[in-house]
Kinemage of the C-alpha trace (Angstrom):
@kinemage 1
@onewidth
@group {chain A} dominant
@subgroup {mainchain}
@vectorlist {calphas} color= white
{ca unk a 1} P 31.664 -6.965 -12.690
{ca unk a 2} L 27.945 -6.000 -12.176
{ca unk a 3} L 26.162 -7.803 -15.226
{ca unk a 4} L 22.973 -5.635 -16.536
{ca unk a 5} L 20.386 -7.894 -15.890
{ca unk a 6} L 21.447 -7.348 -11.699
{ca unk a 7} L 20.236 -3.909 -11.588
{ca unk a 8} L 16.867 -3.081 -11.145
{ca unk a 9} L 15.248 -0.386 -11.682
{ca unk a 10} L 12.796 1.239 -8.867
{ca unk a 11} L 9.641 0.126 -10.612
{ca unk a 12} L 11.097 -3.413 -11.090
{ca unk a 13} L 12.387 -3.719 -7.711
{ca unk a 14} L 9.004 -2.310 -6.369
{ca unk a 15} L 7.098 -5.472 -8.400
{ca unk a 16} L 9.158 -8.034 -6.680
{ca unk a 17} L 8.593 -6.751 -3.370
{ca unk a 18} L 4.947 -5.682 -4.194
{ca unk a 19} L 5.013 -1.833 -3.254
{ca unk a 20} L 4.930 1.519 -4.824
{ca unk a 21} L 8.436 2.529 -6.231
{ca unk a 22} L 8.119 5.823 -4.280
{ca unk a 23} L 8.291 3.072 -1.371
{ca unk a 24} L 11.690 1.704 -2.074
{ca unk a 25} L 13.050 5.329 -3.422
{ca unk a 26} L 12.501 6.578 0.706
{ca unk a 27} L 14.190 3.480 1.762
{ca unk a 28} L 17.109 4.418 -0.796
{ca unk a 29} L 16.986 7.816 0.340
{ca unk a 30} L 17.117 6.941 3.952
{ca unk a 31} L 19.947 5.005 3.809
{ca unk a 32} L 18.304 1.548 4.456
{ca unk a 33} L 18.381 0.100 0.686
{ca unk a 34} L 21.418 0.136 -1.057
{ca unk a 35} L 21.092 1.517 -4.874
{ca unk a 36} L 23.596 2.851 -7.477
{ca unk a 37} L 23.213 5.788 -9.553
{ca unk a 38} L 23.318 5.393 -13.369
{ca unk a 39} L 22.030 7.603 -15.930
{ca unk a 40} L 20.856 10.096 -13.517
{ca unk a 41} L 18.509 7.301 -11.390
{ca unk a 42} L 18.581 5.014 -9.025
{ca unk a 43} L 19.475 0.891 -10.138
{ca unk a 44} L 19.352 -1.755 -6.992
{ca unk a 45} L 21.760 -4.830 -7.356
{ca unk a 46} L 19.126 -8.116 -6.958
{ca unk a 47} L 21.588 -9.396 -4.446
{ca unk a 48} L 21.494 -5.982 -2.285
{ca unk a 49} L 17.269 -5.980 -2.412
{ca unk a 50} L 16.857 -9.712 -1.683
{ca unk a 51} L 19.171 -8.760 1.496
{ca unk a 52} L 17.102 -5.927 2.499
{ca unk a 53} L 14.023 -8.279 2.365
{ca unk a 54} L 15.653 -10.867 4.080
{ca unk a 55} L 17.175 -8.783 7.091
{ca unk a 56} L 12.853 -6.903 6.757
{ca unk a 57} L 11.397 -9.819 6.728
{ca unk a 58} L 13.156 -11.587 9.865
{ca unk a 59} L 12.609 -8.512 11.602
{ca unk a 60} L 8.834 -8.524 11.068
{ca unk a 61} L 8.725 -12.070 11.394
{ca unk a 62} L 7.183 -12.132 7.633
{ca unk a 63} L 7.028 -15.054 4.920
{ca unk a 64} L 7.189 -13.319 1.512
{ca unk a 65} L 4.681 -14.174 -1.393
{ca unk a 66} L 5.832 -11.412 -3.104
{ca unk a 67} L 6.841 -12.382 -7.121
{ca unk a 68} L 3.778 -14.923 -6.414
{ca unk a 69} L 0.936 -12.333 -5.798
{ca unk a 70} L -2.036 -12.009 -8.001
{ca unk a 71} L -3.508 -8.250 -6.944
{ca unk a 72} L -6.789 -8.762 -9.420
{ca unk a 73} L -7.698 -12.579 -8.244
{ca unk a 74} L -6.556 -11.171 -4.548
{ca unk a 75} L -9.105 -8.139 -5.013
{ca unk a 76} L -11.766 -11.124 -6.580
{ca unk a 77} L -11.371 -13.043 -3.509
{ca unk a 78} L -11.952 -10.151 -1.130
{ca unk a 79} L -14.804 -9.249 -3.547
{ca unk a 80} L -16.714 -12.268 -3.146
{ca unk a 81} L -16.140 -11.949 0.704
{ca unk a 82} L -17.983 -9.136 1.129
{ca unk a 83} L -20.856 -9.883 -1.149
{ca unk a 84} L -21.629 -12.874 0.663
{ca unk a 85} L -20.763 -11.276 4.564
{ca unk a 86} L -18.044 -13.353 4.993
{ca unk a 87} L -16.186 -11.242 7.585
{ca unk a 88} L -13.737 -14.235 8.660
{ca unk a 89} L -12.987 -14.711 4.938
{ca unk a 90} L -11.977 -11.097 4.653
{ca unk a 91} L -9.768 -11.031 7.702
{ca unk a 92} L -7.870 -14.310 6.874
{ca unk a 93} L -7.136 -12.530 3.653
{ca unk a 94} L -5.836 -9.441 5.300
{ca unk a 95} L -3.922 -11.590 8.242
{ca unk a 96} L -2.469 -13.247 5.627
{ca unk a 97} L -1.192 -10.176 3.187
{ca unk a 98} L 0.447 -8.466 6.404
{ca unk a 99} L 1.910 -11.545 7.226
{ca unk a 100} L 3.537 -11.535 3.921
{ca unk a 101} L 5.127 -7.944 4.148
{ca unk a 102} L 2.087 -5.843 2.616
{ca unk a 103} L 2.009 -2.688 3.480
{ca unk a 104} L -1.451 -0.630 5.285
{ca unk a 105} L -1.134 2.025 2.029
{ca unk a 106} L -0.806 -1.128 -0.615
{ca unk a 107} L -3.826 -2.928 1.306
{ca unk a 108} L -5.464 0.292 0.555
{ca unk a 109} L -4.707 1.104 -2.928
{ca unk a 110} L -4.707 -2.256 -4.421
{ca unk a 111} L -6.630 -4.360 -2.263
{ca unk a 112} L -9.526 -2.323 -0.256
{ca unk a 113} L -10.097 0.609 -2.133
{ca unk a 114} L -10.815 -1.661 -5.806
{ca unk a 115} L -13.333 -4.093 -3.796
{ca unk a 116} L -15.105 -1.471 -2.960
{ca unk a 117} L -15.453 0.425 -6.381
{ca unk a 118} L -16.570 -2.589 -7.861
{ca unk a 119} L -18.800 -2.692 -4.815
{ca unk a 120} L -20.052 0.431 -5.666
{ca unk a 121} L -20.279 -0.334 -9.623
{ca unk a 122} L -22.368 -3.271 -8.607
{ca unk a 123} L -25.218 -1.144 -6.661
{ca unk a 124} L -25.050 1.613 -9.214
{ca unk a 125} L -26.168 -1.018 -12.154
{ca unk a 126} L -28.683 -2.626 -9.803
{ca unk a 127} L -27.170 -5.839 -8.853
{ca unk a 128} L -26.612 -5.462 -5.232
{ca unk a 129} L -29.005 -3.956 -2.610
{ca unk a 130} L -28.456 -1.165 -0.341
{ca unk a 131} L -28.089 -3.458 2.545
{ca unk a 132} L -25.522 -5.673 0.927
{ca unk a 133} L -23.361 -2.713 0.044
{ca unk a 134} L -23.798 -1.759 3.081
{ca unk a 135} L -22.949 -4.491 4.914
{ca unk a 136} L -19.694 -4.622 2.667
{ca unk a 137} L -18.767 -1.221 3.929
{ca unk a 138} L -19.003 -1.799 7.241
{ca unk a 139} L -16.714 -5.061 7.036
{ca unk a 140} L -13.921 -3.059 5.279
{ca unk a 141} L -14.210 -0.773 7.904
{ca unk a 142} L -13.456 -3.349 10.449
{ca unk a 143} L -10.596 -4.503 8.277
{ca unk a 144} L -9.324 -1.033 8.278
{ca unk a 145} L -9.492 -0.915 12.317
{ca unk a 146} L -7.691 -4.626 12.608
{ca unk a 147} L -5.002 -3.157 9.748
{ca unk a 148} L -4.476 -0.088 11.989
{ca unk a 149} L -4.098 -1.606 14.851
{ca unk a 150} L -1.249 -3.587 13.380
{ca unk a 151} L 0.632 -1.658 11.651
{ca unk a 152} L 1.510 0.877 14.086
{ca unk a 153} L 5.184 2.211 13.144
{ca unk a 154} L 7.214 2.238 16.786
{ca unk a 155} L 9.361 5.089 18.041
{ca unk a 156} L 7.721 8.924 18.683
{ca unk a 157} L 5.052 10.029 16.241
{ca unk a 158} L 6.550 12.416 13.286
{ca unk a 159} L 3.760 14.832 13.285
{ca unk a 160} L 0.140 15.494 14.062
{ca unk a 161} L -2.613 15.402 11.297
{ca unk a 162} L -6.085 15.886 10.895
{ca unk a 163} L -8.234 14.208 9.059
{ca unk a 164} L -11.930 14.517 7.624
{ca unk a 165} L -13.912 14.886 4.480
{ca unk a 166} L -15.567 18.371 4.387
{ca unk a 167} L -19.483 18.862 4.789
{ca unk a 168} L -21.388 17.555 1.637
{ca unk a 169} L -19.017 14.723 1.570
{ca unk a 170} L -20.242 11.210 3.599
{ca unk a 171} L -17.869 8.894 2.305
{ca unk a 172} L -15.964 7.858 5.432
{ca unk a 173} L -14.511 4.775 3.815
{ca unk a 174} L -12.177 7.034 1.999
{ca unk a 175} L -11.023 9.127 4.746
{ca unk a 176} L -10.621 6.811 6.712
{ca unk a 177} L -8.129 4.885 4.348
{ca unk a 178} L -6.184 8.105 4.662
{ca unk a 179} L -6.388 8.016 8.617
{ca unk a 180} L -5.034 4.251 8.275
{ca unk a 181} L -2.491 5.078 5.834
{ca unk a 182} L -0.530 8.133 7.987
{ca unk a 183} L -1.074 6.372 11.428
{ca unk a 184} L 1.003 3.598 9.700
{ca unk a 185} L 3.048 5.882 8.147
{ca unk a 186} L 3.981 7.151 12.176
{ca unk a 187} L 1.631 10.436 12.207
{ca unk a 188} L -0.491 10.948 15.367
{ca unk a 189} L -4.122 11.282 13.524
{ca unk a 190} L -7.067 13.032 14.575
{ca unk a 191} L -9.647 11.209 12.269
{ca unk a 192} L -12.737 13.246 11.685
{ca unk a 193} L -14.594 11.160 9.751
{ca unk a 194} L -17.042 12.762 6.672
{ca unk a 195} L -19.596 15.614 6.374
{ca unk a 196} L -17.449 17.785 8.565
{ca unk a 197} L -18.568 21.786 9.462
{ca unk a 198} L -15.601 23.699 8.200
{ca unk a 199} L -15.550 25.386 11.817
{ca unk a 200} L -15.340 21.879 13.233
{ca unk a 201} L -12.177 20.856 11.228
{ca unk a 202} L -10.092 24.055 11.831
{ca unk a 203} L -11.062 24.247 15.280
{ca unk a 204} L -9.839 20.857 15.658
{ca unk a 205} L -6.875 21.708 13.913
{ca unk a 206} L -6.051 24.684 16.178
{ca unk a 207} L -6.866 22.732 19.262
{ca unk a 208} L -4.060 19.969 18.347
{ca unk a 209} L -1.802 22.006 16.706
{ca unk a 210} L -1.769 20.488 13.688
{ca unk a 211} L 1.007 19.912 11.302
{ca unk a 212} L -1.302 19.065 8.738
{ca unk a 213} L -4.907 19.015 7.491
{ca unk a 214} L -5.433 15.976 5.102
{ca unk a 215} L -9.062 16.030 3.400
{ca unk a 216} L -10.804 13.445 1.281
{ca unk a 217} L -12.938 14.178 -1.474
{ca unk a 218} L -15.392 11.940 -3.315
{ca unk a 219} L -17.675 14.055 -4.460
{ca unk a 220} L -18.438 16.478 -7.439
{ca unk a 221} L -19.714 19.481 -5.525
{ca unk a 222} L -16.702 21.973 -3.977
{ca unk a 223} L -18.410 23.643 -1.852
{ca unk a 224} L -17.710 22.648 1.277
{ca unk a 225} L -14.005 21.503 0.085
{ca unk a 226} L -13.417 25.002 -1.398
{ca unk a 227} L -14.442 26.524 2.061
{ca unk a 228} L -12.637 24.624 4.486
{ca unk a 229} L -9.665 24.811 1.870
{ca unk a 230} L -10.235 28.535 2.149
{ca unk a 231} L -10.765 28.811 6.163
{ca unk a 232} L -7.776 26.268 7.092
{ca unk a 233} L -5.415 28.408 4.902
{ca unk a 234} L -6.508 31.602 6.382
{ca unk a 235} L -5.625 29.873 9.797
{ca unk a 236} L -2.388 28.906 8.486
{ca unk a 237} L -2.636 24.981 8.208
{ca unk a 238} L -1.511 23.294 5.082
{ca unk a 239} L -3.206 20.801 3.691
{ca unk a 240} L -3.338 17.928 1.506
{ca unk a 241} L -6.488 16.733 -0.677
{ca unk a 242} L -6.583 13.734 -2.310
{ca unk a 243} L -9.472 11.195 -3.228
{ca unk a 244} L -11.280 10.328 -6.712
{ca unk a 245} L -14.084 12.595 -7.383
{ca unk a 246} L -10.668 15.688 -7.715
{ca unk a 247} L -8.049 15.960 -9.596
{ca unk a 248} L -4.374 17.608 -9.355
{ca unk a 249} L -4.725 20.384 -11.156
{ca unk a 250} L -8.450 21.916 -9.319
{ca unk a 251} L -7.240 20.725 -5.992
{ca unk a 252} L -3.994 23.094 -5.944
{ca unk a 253} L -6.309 25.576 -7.956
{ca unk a 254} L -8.531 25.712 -4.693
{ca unk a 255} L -6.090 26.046 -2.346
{ca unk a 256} L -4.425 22.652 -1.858
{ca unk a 257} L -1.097 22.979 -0.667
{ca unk a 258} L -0.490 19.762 -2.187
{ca unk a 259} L -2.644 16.394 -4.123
{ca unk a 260} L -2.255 12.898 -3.214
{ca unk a 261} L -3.365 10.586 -5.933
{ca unk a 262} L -3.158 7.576 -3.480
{ca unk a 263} L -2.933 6.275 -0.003
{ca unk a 264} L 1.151 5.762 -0.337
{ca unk a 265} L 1.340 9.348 -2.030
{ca unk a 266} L -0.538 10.692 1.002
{ca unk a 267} L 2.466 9.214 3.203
{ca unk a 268} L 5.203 10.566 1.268
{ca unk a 269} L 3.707 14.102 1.016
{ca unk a 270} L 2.346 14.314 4.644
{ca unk a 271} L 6.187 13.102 5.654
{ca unk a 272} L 7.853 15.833 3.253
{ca unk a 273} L 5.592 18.826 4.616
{ca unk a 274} L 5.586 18.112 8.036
{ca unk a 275} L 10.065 17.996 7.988
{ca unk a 276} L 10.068 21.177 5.803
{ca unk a 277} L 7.709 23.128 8.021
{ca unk a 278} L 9.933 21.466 11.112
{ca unk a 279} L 12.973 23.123 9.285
């Protein structure tokens, strides 16, 4: 008999393993995860998940630090890495979370993408320069390249995406997450970067025959995120927005086809509009 404190539900099973519970529910979905259904959701057995992690992680070659890992003091670390330059610092960290299992969209969400807000928080209260910000910028950006290159899913790419923050909008950091996050996810991506002519980003859209048109915004102005909303839907491209300066709601109000609140939502929805437009 199955005793209660076996099952799991997604967002427990997602803490052990150290993902997003929309993670494990595709792996359920898919087949690769076994889960029962009880009270209209999904409960894993601990003995069925810790097999699935075994059977991943000899695959992958990973050691697990999973029930073990401190997000905050792991952000802290990679914090004080880039306010002193420390570029080997910040790639041992990195080398060491993929290692483990982590995943390109969890390095963004919880490990990249917090260092640099409190980056950012720093140099808006005065207590870092523009050079040091800068500089700690530039190394996540190299950390994003080295995470790219590997986590490359094998196997034929599921669709073709573009990727860019409209014109007005020069945070490249951000869209460039995005570009990391679908390339893992098994997209080919055409990344943009930021401050990108609407005509630019539909033209390259029509000239790969985009599936998809992901765009990043940071900023409070909408003007040049309203526009190429506007001009990619009159081409027919769908699109997904995402990014913190918008929210759910104005995004689909200015033409979003959908909103992707972070870097693992981005993978899910790009994956789920890309099949139904295949079908």
């Amino acid at each position: 008999m199955i005793q209660a404190d076996d099952l799991l539900t997604l967002h427990e099973a997602a803490a052990i393993v150290g993902c997003h519970y929309q993670t494990l529910y595709r792996h359920v979905r898919a087949g690769e995860l076994k889960a029962l259904m009880a009270g209209g959701t999904y409960r894993i057995q601990r003995g069925d998940l810790e097999s699935w992690l075994s059977d991943r992680d000899a695959r992958h070659g990973a050691v697990p630090q999973r029930n073990t890992r401190s997000w905050p003091k792991l952000v802290t670390n990679l914090l004080d890495a880039l306010l002193a330059g420390d570029v080997r610092a910040a790639r041992q960290q990195t080398e060491r979370l993929l290692a483990g299992g982590a995943t390109m969209a969890y390095l963004c969400d919880h490990l990249y993408g917090p260092a640099l807000y409190q980056v950012g928080a720093l140099w808006s209260d005065d207590q870092l320069s523009i050079g040091v910000e800068h500089r700690a910028s530039r190394i996540v950006e190299g950390l994003l390249a080295h995470s790219t290159s590997r986590t490359s899913k094998p196997g034929p790419r599921i669709g073709v995406v573009i990727v860019a923050a409209p014109l007005g909008d020069r945070h490249s950091l951000a869209t460039q997450m995005v570009a990391a996050g679908l390339h893992a996810e098994g997209f080919h991506v055409h990344y943009l970067g930021a401050d990108l002519p609407v005509a630019e980003i539909v033209q390259m859209a029509e000239r790969e025959q985009a599936d998809l048109v992901a765009l990043s915004c940071c900023v409070v102005d909408r003007e040049g995120l309203s526009a190429a909303l506007a001009a990619l839907k009159a081409a027919g491209f769908s699109t997904l927005v995402g990014g913190h300066g918008i929210s759910e709601s104005e995004a689909l109000t200015l033409g979003a086809t959908c909103y992707g609140a972070s870097i693992e939502d981005a993978q899910l929805l790009a994956r789920g509009l890309v099949r139904s437009s295949a079908n």
